[in-house]
Each structure stands twice: as structure tokens, then as C-alpha cells.
N, C-alpha and C positions, 0 to 999 in steps of 0.2 A: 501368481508371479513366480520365477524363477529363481530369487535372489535365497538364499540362504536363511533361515530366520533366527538363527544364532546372529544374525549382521546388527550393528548396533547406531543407532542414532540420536543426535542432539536437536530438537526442535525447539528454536525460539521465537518466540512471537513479541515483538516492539510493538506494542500498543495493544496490551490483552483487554483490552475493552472493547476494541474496535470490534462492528459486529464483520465488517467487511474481511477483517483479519482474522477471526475465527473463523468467518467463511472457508477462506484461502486454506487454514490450518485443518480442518475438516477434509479437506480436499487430499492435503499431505499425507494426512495421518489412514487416508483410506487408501492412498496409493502406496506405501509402505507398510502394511496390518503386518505383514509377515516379519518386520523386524521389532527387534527391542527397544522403544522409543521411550525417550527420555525429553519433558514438555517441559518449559518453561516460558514463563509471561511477564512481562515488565509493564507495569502498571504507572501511571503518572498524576492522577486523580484519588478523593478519595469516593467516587463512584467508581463502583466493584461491579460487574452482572458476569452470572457465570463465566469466571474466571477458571481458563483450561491450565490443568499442569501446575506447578509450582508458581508462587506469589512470589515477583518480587518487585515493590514498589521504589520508584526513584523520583530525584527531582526533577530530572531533565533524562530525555531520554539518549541521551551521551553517555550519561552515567552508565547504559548498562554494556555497554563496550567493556568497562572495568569487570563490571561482574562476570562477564563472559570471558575473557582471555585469564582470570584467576581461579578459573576452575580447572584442571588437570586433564577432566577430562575431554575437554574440546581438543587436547593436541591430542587426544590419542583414537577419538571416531569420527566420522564423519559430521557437518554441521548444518543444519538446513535454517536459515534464516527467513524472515517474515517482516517485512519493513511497511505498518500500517497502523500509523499517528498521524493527525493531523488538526487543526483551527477549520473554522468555517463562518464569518462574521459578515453578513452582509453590508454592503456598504450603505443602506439606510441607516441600519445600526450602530453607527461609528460616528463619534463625534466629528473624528479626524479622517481624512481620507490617507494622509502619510502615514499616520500611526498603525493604520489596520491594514497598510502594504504592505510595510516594514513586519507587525506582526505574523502576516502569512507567510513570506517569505523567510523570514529568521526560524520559525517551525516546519510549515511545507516544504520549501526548497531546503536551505543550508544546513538546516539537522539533517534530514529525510537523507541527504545527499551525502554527506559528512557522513554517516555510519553505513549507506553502502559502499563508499569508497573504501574506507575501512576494512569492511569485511572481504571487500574482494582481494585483499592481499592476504588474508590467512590462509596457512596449507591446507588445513583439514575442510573448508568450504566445501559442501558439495554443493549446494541449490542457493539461492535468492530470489527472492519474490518481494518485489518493493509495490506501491498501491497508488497510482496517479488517476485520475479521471478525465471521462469524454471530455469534460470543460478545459481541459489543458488542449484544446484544437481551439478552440474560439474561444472567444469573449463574453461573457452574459453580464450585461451592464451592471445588473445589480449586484455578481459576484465577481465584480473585476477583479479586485485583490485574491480571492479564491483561486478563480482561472489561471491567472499573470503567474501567480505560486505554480501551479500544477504545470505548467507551459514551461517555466522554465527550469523546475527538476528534470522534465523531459529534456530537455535540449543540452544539458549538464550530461545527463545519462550517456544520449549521444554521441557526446564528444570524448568518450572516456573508448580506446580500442578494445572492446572485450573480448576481441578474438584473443589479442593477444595477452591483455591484463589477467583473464580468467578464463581456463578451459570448461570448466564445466557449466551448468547452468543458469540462467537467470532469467525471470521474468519478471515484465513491467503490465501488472494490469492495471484497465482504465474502464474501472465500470462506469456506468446511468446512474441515477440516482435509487437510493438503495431508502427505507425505511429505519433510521437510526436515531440515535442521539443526537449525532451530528446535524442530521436534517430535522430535529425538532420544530414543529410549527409553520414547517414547510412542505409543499407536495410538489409532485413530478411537473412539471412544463412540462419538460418534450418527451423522452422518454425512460424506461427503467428498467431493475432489475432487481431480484432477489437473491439472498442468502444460498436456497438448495442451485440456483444454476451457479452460483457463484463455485461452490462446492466442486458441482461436477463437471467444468469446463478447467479448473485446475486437474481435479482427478484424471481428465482423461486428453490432457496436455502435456506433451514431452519434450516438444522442441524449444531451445530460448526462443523470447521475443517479447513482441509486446501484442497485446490481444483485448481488445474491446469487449464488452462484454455488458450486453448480450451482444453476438460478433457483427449482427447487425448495425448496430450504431456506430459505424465505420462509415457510410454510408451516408445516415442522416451528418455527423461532424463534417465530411468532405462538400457537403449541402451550405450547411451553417459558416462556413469560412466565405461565402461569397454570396451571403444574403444576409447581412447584418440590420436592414431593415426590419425584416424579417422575425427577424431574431429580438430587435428590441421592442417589438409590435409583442410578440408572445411574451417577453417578461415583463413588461407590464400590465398587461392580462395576468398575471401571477404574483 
């Protein structure tokens, strides 16, 4: 890289448990080696796994907005954000079918959404990287609530002008189904991906957007919006 390595950076990660978000942050931290980074993690659980950078545990993840803009140093270097928290309750699992919409959407959507809105008004922002999934294209019956959540962070996102709200950049990924916590006791239907591509598809991505990942499943989701037969033949197979 060119950049100077006296340059200095703030790297925060919302949801330091997330494996998908360590991903991301692996990613960051190898496209900037050359600067002075400064890691931080906000944790919300008291399930810790290799937790990168400074600990710091909250009750909601709103909270760390506060912690961040009372640090001095965010007004004075650059800020790289990582926005990857989330629920994941299948709807067998739920007593209620309202309770566990309401749930996904009051953490997926309106937190998720609520702190990058946020963030995209600070000066010193340089990067955002917020964390949606394939499943925000279709429906999977059984992760309706899931989906509905991810579907309409995306469509939030959308409608925010980021050309004009924020110059610099932002990304929206939407991985496959990845091997986590989150997916405890469940396996891939359709298709997936791992942690190292996760890594190196941020690493060697510069321009804003939003990016599927693996870049393929752009493809199978564009399939799945108009074959919902289809679609609920395979998750019940699952």
C-alpha cells in the first residue's frame, strides 16, 4: 500500500462475537497492515470467543454509540465501522409468530439501521460495513421473521442518498449461510460460505455497494424470488 504508516485508525466492531464480523474485520485490518490501528469490540452476550481488540460489553447495542463519540479520539482519526449483530429464531421455535417478527426486526432492522444512520453523520467516518444476508432477497418459510428483518434493513439502506449523506464508503454484505452460533443446529439448504472468503472478498473490495458473497449467490437469489414453490419444497427438506 501507499498510504503512509504513521496514518492512524479507529476500528470498531458491533457485534465482537459475531464470527461473520470478525470475518469482515480481518478483512479491514489486512487492507490497512500499514497503519496504526486501534480495535475495538462491543460485545452484548456473556458468550465471549476470541474477542479482537478491546472488550467492551454493553446492553444493547445503542449503547456503544455513547462509548464511541466519548472517546476524543474518534474526532481526531479516521473511523472504520463494522455493523454485525443480529437474532436468528426460526419460526418453529417461537411460540408466537408476532413476538418473534417484532423480535427480529426491533434487533435486525431498527438497531442495525438506527447506528448506521448514526454513524453516517460523523466527520471523521471513513468506512461502514453493515452485515445483511442472501435471505433478505426471498422468503424462507421457516425464517420468515429472519428474512422480513434482513429485507427490510435493506430497503431502509436504500432509501437513505448516500451519495449525498456520506462521501466515503460503505458496504452492505449479504452472505450464504456461514457455520456460527447463530446457525447452531442448523445446516446449509441452499448454499454457503466461509469465514477466509469472507476475509478476502472484503480485503480485496473498494468500491461502496453491496456484494453477495460468495458473489455467486446473486444469481441463485434472483432464481429464488420466482420460485417459491421451489423454495419451500427445499426447506422442508431441511
Amino acid at each position: 500500500m501507499n498510504e503512509n504508516s504513521e496514518q492512524s485508525l479507529n476500528i470498531y466492531l458491533i457485534g465482537g462475537n459475531s464470527v461473520i464480523g470478525k470475518s469482515i474485520l480481518r478483512g479491514v485490518l489486512k487492507k490497512y497492515e500499514n497503519f496504526s490501528l486501534k480495535i475495538t469490540s462491543f460485545v452484548r452476550s456473556e458468550f465471549q470467543d476470541n474477542i479482537i481488540g478491546e472488550k467492551i460489553t454493553v446492553n444493547n447495542y445503542l449503547e456503544c454509540l455513547d462509548h464511541i463519540t466519548s472517546k476524543s479520539s474518534f474526532k481526531e482519526i479516521p473511523n472504520i465501522y463494522i455493523i454485525s449483530f443480529g437474532v436468528l429464531v426460526e419460526e418453529k421455535n417461537s411460540e408466537n409468530f408476532l413476538n418473534n417478527l417484532n423480535y427480529h426486526l426491533d434487533i435486525n432492522t431498527f438497531q442495525s439501521f438506527e447506528i448506521f444512520k448514526f454513524l453516517l453523520k460523523l466527520d471523521k467516518t471513513k468506512e461502514i460495513h453493515i452485515v445483511s444476508s442472501v435471505l433478505g432477497d426471498f422468503i424462507r418459510p421457516s425464517l420468515y421473521s429472519y428474512s422480513f428483518s434482513k429485507n427490510l434493513l435493506e430497503l431502509l439502506i436504500s432509501n437513505i442518498d448516500l451519495k449525498k449523506n456520506f462521501k466515503n464508503k460503505y458496504f452492505v454484505w449479504k452472505p450464504a449461510f456461514v457455520n456460527s452460533k447463530l446457525n447452531k443446529n442448523r445446516s446449509a439448504s441452499f448454499i454457503k460460505t466461509n469465514p477466509e472468503k469472507i476475509t478476502n472478498l472484503v480485503l480485496n473490495t473498494n468500491k461502496s455497494g453491496s456484494y453477495y458473497i460468495p458473489k455467486y449467490a446473486v444469481f441463485f437469489t434472483l432464481i429464488a424470488k420466482y420460485t417459491t414453490p421451489l423454495i419451500k419444497f427445499i426447506d422442508k427438506k431441511n
